[in-house]
Z-matrix of the N, CA and C atoms (Angstrom, degrees):
N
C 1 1.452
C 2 1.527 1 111.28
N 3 1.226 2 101.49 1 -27.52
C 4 2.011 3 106.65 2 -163.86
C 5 1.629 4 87.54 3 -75.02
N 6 1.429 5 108.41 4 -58.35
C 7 1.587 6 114.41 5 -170.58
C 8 1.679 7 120.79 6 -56.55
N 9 1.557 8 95.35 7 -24.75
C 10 1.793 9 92.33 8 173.11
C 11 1.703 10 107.59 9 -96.21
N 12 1.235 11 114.98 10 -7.29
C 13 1.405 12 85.20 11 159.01
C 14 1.277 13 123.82 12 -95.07
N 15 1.526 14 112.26 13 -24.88
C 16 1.937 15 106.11 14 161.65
C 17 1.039 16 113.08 15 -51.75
N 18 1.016 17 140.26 16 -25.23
C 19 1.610 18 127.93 17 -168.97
C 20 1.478 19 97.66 18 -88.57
N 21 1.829 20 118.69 19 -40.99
C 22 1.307 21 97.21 20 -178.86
C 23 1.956 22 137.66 21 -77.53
N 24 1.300 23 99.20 22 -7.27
C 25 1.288 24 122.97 23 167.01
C 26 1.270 25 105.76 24 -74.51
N 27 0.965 26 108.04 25 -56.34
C 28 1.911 27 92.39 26 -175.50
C 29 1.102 28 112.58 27 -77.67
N 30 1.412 29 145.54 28 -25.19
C 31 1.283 30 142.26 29 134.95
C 32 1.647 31 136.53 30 -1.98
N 33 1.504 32 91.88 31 -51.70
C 34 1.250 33 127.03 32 -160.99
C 35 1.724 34 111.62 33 -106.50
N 36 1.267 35 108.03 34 10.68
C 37 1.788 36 124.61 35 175.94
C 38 1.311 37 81.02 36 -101.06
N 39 1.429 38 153.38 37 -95.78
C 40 1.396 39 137.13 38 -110.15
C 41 1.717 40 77.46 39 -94.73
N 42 1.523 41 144.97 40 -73.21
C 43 0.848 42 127.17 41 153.16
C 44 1.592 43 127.89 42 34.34
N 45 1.526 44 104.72 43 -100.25
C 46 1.587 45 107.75 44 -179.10
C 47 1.889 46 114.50 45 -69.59
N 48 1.522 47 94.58 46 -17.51
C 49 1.983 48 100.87 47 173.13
C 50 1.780 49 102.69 48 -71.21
N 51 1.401 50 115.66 49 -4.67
C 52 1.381 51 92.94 50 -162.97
C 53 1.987 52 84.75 51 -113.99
N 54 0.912 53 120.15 52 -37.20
C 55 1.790 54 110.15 53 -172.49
C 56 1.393 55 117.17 54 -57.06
N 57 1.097 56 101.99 55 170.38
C 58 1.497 57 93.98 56 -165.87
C 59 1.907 58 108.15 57 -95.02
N 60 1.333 59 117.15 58 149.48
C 61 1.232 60 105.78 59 165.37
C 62 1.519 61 118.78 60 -74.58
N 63 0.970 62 102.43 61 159.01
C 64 1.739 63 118.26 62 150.28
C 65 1.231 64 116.91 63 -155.69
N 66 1.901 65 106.42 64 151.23
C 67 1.905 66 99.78 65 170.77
C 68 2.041 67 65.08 66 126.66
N 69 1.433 68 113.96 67 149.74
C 70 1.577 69 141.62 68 164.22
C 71 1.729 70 86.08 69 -69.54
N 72 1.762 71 87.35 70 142.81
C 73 1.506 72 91.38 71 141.67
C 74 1.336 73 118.47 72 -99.30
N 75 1.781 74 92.92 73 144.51
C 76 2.045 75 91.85 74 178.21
C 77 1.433 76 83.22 75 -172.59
N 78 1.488 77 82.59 76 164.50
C 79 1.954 78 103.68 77 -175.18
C 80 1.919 79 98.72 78 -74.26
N 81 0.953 80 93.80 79 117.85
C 82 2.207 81 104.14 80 176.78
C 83 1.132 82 92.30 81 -126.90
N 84 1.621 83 126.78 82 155.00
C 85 1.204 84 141.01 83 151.77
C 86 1.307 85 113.39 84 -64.65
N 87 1.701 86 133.82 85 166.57
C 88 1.460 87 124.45 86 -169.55
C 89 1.516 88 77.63 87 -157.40
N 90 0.962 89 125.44 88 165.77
C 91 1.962 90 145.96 89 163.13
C 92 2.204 91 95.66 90 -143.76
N 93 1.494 92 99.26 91 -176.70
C 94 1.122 93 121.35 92 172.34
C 95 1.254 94 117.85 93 -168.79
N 96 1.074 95 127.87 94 129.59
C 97 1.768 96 126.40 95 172.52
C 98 1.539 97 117.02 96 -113.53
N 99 0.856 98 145.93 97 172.63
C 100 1.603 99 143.76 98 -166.49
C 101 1.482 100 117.42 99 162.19
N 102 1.346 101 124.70 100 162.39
C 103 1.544 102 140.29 101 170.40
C 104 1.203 103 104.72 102 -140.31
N 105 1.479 104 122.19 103 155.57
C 106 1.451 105 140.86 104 154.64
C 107 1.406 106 107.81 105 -175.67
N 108 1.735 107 97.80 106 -160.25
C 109 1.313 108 110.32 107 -175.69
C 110 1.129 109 136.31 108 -130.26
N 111 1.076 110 131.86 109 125.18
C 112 1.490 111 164.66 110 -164.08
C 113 1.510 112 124.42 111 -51.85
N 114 1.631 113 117.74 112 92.30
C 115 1.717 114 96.77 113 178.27
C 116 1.564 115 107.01 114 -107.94
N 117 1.215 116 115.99 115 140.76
C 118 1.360 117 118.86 116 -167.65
C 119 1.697 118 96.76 117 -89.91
N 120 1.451 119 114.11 118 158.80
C 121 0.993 120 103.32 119 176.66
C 122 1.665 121 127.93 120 -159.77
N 123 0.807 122 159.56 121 123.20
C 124 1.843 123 151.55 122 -107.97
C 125 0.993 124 116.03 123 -51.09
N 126 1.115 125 118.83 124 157.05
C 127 1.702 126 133.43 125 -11.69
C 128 1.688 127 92.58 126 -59.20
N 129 1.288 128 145.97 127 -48.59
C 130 1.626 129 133.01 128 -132.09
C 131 1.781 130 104.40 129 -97.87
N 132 1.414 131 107.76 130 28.98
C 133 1.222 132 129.66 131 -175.76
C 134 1.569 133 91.34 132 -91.45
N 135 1.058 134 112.17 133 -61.51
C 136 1.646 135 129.07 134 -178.05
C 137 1.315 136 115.22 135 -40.43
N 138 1.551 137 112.67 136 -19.05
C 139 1.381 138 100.71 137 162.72
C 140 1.512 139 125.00 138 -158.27
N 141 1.803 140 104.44 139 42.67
C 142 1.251 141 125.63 140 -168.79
C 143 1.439 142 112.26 141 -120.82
N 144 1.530 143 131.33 142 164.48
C 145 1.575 144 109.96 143 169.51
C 146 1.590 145 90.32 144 -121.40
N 147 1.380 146 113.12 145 -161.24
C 148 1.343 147 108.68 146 -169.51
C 149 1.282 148 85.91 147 -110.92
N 150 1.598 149 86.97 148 156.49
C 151 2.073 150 106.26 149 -178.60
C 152 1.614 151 100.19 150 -132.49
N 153 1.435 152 102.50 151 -145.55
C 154 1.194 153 118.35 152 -165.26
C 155 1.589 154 111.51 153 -120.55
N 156 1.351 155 107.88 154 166.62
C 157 1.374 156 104.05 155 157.42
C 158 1.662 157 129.91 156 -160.12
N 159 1.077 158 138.99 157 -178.34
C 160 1.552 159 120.90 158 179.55
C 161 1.575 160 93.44 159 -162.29
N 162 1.556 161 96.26 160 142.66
C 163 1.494 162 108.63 161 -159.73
C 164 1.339 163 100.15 162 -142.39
N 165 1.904 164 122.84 163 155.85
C 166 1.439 165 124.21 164 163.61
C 167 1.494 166 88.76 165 -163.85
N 168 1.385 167 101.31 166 -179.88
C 169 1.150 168 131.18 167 -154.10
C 170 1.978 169 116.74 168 -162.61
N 171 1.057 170 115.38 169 171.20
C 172 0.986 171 141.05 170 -168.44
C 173 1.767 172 143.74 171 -171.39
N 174 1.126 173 125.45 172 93.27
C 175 1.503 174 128.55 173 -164.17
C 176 1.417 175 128.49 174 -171.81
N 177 0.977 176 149.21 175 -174.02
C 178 1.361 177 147.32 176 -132.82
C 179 1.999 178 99.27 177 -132.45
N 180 1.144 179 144.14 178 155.45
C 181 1.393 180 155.44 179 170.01
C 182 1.827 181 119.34 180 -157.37
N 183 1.396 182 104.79 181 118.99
C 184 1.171 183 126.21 182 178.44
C 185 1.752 184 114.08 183 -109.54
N 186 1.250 185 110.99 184 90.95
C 187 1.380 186 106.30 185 178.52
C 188 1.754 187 91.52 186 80.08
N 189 1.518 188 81.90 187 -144.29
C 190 1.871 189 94.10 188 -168.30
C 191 1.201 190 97.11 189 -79.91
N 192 1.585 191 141.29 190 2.17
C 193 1.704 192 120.48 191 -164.22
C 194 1.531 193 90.72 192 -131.04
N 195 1.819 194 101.14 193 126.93
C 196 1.608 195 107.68 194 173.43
C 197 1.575 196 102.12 195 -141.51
N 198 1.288 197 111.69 196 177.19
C 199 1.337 198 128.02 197 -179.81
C 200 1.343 199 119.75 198 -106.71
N 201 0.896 200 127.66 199 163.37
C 202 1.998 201 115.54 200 169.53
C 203 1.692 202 83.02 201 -148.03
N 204 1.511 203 100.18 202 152.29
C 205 1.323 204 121.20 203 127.80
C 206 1.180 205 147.28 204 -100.60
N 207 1.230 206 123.66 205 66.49
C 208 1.497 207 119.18 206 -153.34
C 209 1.388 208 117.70 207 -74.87
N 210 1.565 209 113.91 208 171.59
C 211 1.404 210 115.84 209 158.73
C 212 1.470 211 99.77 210 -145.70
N 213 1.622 212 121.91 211 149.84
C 214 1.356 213 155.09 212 -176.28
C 215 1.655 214 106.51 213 -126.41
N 216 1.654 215 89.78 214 134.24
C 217 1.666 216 96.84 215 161.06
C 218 1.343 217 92.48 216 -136.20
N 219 1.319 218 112.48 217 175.14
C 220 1.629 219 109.01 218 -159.58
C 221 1.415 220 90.98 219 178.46
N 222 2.126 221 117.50 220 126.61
C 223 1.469 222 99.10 221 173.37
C 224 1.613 223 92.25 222 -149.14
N 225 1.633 224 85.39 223 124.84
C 226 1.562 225 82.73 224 167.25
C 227 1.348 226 98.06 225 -135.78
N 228 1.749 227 91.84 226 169.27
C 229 1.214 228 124.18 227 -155.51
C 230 1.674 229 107.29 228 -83.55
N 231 1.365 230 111.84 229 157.93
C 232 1.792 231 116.21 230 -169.69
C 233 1.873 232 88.22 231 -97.62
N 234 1.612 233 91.96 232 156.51
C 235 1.759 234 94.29 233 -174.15
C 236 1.534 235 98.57 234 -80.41
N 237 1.287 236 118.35 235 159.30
C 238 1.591 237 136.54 236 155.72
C 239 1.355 238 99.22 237 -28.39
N 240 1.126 239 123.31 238 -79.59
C 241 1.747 240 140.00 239 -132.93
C 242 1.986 241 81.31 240 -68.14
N 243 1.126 242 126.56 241 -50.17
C 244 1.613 243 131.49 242 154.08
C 245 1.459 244 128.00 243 -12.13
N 246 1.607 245 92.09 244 -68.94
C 247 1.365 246 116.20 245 -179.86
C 248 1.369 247 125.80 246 -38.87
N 249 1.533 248 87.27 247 -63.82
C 250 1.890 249 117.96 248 -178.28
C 251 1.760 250 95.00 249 -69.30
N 252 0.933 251 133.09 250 -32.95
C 253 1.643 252 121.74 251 -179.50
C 254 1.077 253 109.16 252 -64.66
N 255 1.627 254 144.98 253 -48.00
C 256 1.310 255 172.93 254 -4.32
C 257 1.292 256 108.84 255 116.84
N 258 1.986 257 122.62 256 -33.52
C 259 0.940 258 118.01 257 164.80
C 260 2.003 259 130.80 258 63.65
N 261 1.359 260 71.43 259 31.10
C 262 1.717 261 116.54 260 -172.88
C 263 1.637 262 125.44 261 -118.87
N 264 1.369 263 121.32 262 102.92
C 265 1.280 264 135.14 263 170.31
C 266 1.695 265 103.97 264 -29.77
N 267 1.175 266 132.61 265 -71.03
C 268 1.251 267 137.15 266 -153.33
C 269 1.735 268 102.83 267 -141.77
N 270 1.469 269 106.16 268 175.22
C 271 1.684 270 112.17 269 -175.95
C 272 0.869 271 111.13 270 177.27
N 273 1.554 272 139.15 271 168.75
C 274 1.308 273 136.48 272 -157.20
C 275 1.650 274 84.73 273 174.06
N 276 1.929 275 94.13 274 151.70
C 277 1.574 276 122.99 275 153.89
C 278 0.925 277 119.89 276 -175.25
N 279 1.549 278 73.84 277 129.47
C 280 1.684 279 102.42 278 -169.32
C 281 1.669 280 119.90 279 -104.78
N 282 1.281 281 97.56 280 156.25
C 283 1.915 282 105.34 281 -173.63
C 284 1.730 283 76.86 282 -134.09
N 285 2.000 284 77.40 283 149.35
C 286 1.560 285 98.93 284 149.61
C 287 1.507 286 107.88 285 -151.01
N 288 1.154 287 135.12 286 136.47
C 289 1.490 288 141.62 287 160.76
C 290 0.870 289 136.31 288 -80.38
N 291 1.193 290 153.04 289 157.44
C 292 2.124 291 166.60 290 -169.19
C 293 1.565 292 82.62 291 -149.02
N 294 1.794 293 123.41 292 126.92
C 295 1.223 294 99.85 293 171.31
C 296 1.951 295 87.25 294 -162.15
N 297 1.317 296 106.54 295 143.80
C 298 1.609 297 93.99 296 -177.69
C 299 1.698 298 112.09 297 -114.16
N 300 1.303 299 114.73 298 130.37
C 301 1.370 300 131.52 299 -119.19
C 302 2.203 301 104.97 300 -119.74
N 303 0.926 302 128.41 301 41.66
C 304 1.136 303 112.30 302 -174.30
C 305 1.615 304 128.45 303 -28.25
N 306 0.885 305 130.23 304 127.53
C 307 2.085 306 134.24 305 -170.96
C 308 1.362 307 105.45 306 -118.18
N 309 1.306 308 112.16 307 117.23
C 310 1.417 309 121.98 308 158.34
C 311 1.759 310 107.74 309 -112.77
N 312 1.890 311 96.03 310 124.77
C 313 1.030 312 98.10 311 176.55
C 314 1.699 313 111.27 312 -126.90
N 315 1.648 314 106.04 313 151.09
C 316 1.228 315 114.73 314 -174.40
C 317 1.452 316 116.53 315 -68.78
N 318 1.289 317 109.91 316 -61.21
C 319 1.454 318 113.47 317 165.11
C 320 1.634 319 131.74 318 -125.37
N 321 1.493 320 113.66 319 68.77
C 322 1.194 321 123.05 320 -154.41
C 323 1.409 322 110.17 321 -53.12
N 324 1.426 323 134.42 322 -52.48
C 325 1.232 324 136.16 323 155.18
C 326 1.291 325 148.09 324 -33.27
N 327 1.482 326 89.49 325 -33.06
C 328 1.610 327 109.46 326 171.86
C 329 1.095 328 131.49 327 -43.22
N 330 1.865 329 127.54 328 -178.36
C 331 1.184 330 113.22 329 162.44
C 332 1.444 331 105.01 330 -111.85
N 333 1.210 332 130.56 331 35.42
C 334 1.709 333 163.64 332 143.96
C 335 1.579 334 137.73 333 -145.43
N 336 1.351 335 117.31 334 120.46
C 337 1.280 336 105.98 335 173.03
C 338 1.687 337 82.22 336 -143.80
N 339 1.940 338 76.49 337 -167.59
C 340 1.489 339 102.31 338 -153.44
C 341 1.241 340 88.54 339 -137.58
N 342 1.248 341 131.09 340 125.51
C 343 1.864 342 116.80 341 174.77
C 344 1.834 343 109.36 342 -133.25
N 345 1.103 344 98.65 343 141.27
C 346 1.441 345 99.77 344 177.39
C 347 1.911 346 130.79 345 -100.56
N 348 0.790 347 154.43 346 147.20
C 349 1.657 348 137.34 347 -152.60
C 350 1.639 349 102.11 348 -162.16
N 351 1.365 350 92.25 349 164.89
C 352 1.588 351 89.07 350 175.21
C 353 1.727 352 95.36 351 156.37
N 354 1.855 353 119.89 352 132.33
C 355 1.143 354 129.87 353 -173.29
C 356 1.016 355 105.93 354 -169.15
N 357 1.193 356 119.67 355 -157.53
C 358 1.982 357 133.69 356 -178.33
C 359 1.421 358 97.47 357 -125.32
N 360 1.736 359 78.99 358 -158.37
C 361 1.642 360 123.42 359 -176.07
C 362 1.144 361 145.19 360 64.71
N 363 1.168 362 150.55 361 149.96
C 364 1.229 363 157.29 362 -95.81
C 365 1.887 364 114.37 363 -72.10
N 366 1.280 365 117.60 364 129.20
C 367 1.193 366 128.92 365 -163.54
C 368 1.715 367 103.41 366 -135.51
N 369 1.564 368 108.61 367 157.06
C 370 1.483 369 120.09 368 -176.47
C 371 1.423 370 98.76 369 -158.57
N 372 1.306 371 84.11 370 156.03
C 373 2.128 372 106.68 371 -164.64
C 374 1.382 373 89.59 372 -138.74
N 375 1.236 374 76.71 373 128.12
C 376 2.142 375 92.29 374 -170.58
C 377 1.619 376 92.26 375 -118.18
N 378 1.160 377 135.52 376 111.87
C 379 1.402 378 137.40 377 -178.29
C 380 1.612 379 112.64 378 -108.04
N 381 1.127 380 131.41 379 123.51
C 382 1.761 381 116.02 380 -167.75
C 383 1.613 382 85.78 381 -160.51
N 384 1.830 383 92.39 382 127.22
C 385 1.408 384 124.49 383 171.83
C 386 1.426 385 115.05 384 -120.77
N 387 1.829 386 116.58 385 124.36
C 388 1.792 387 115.68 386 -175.95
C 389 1.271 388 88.11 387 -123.90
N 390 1.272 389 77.02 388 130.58
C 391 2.146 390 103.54 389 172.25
C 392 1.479 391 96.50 390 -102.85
N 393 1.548 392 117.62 391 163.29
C 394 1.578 393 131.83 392 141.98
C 395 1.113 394 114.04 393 -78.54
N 396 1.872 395 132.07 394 161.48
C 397 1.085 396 118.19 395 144.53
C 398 1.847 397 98.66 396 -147.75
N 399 1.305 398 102.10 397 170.68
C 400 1.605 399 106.96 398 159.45
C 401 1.106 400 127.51 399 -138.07
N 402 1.573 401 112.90 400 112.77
C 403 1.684 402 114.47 401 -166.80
C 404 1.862 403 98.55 402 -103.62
N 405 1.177 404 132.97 403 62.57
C 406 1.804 405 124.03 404 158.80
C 407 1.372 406 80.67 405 -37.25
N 408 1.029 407 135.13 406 -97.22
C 409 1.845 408 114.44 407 -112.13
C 410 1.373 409 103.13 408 -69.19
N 411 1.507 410 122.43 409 -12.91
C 412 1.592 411 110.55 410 163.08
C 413 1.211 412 111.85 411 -96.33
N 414 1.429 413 125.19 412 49.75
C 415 1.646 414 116.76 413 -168.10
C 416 1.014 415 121.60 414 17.82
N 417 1.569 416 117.98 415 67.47
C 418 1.135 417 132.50 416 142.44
C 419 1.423 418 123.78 417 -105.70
N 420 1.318 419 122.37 418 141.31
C 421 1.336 420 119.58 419 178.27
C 422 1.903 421 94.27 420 -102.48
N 423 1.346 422 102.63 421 -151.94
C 424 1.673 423 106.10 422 -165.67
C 425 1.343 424 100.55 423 -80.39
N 426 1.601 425 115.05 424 125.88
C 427 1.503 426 113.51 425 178.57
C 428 1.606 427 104.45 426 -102.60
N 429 1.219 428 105.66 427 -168.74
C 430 1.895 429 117.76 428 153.88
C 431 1.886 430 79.67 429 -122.75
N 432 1.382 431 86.10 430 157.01
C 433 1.663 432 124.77 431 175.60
C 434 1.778 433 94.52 432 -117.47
N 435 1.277 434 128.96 433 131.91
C 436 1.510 435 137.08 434 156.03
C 437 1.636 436 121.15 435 -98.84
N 438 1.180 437 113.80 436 123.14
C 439 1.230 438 111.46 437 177.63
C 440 1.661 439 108.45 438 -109.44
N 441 1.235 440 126.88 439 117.69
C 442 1.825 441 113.53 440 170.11
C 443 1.003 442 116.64 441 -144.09
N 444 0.930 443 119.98 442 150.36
C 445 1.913 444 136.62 443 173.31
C 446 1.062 445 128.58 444 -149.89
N 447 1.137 446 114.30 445 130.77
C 448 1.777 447 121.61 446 -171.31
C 449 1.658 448 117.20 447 -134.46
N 450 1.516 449 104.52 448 147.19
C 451 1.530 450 107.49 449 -160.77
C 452 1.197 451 103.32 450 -130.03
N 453 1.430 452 117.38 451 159.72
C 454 1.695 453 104.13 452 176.56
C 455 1.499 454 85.52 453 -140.47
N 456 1.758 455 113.24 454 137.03
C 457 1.212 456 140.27 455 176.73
C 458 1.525 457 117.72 456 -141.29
N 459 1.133 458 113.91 457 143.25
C 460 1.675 459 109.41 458 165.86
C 461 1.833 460 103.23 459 -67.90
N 462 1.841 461 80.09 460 172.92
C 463 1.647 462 90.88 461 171.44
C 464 1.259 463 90.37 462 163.98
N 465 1.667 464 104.24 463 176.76
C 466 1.280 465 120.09 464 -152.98
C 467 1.509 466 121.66 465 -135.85
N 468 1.463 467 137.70 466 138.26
C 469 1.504 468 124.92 467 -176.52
C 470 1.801 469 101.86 468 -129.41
N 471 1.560 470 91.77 469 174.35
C 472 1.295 471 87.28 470 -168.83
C 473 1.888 472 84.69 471 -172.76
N 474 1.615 473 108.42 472 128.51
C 475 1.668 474 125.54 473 179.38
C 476 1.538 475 105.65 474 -177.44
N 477 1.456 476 90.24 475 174.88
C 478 1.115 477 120.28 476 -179.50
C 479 1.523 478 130.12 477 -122.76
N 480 1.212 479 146.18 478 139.08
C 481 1.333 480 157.95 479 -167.00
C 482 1.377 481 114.57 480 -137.16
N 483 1.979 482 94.45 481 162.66
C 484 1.613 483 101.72 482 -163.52
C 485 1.779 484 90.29 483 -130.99
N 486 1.280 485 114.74 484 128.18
C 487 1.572 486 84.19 485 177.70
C 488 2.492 487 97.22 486 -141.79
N 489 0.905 488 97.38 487 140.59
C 490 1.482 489 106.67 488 177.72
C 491 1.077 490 123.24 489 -110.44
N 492 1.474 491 144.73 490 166.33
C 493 1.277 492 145.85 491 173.37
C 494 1.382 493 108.41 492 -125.83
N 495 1.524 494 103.97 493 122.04
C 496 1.621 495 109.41 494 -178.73
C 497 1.582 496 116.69 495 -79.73
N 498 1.090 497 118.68 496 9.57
C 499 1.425 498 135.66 497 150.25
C 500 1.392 499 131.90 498 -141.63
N 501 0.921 500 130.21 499 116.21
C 502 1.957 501 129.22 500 -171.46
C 503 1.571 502 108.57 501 -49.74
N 504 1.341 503 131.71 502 -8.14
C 505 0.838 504 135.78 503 165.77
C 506 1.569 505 138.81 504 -95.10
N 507 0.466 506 117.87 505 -8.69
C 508 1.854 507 166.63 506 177.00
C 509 1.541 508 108.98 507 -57.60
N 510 0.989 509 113.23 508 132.84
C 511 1.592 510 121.91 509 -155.54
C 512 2.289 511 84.23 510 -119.06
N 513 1.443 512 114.45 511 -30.70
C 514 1.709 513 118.81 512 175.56
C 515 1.325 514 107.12 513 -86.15
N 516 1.561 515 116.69 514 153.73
C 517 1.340 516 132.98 515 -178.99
C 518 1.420 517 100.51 516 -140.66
N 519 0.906 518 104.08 517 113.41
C 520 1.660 519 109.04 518 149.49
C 521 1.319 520 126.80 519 -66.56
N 522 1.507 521 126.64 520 119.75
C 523 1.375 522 119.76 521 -165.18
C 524 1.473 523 95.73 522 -139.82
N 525 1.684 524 112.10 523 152.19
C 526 1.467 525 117.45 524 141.24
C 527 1.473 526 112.32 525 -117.45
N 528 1.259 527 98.38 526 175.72
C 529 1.864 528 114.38 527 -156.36
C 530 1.547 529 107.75 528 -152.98
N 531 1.515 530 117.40 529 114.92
C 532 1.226 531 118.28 530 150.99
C 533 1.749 532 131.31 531 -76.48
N 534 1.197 533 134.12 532 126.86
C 535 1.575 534 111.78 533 167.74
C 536 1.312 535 110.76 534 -147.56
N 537 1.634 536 112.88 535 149.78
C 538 1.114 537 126.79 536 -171.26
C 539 1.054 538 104.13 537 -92.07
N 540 1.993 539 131.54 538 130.91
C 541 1.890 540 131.66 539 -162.24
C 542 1.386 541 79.49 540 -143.48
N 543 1.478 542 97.20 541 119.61
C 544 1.661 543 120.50 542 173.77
C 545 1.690 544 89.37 543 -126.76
N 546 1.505 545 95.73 544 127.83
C 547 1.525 546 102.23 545 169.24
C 548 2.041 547 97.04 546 -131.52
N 549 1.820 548 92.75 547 132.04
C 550 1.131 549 96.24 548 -177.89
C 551 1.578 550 139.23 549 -75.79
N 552 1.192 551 99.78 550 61.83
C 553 1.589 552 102.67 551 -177.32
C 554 1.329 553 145.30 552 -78.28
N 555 1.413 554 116.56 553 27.64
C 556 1.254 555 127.71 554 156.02
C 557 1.854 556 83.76 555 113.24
N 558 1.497 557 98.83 556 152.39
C 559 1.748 558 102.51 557 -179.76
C 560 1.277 559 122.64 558 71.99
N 561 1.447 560 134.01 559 -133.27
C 562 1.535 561 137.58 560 147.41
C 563 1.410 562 120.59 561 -63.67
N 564 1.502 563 110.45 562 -9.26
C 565 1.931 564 106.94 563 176.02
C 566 1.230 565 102.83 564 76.25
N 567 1.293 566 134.90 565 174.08
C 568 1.160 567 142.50 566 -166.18
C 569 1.893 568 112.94 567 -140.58
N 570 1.088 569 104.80 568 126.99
C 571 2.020 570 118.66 569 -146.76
C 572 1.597 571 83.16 570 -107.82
N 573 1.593 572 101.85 571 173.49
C 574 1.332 573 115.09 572 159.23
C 575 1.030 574 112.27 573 169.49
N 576 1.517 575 160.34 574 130.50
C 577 1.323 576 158.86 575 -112.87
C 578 1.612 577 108.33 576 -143.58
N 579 1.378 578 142.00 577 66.40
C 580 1.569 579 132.81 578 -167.12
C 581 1.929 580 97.58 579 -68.01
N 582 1.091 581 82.61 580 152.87
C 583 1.572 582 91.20 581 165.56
C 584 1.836 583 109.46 582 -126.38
N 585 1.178 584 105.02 583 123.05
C 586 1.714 585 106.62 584 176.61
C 587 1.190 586 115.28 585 -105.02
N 588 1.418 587 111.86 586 150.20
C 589 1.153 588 112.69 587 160.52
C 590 1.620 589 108.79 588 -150.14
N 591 1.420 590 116.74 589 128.59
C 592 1.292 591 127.84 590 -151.61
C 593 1.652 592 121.12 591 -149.33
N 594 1.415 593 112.96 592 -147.97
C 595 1.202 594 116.77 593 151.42
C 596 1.836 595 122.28 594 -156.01
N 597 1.264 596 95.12 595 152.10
C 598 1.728 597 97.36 596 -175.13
C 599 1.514 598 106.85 597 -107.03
N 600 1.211 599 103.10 598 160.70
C 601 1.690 600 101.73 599 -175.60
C 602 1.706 601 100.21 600 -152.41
């Protein structure tokens, strides 16, 4: 999967440099909404599985240079071998981002481009572990126990996207999107790679 979308991104640079534009240039507002899935990746690879995520945005584009404000949620799951250390049925951690996004695009008008992105700002890691337990002699029958904690840190992303229009006339694009989400949490920080696939308008 990793290898067919490198190939299709880079594919898709000389590609969208060669079609032709159409559409005025002028400052328009643009948004995007999307879902996919999530590979985490070192150090917090070592003890994460891959999840999901769903992302949009909102911001302004003049020619090839625009802005986004995006936001990301993204939740993946904690590994087994984790669990049982932790002494915990189930687990999860989750991130979400606010982050402001500069876009350079090759052929924004087109009926292909290729755009590249990458910015900061503010990120949170929501970490939550549920145990069982059974307390009879304190009249308790079988509970869950909750464990959670959440942090807020800056940090920074940085990808690339492919996006087309299923009609040349067409104001929607269907796009996918790789990006790299480093949130700075003390040490090596903690990475994770969403993959989208959505639409822009």
């Amino acid at each position: 999967m990793k290898r067919f979308l490198l190939v299709t991104l880079v594919a898709a640079l000389p590609l969208s440099a060669q079609w032709r534009r159409f559409g005025h240039t002028e400052t328009r507002p643009t948004g995007y909404v999307g879902i996919g899935f999530t590979t985490p990746t070192n150090p917090v690879a070592d003890f994460l599985d891959e999840g999901w995520n769903i992302a949009g945005g909102v911001g302004v584009t003049h020619g090839p240079i625009g802005i986004m404000f995006d936001a990301i949620y993204t939740d993946l799951g904690i590994d087994h071998s984790v669990l049982s250390l932790a002494e915990a049925h189930s687990g999860s951690l989750k991130y979400w981002a606010l982050t402001v996004d500069p876009v350079f695009h090759v052929n924004e008008r087109g009926p292909v481009d290729f755009y590249v992105t990458g910015g900061g700002g503010l990120y949170s890691q929501i970490t939550k572990f549920r145990a069982s337990f059974d307390a009879p002699e304190l009249g308790y029958g079988h509970y869950d126990v909750i464990r959670e904690n959440t942090i807020y840190k800056p940090g920074v992303n940085g990808g690339v996207g492919f996006s087309f229009r299923p009609d040349r006339h067409s104001d929607i694009q269907i796009f996918i999107e790789a990006r790299y989400q480093h949130m700075f949490t003390g040490g090596s920080g903690s990475s994770f790679v969403p993959v989208t696939i959505g639409v822009r308008f």
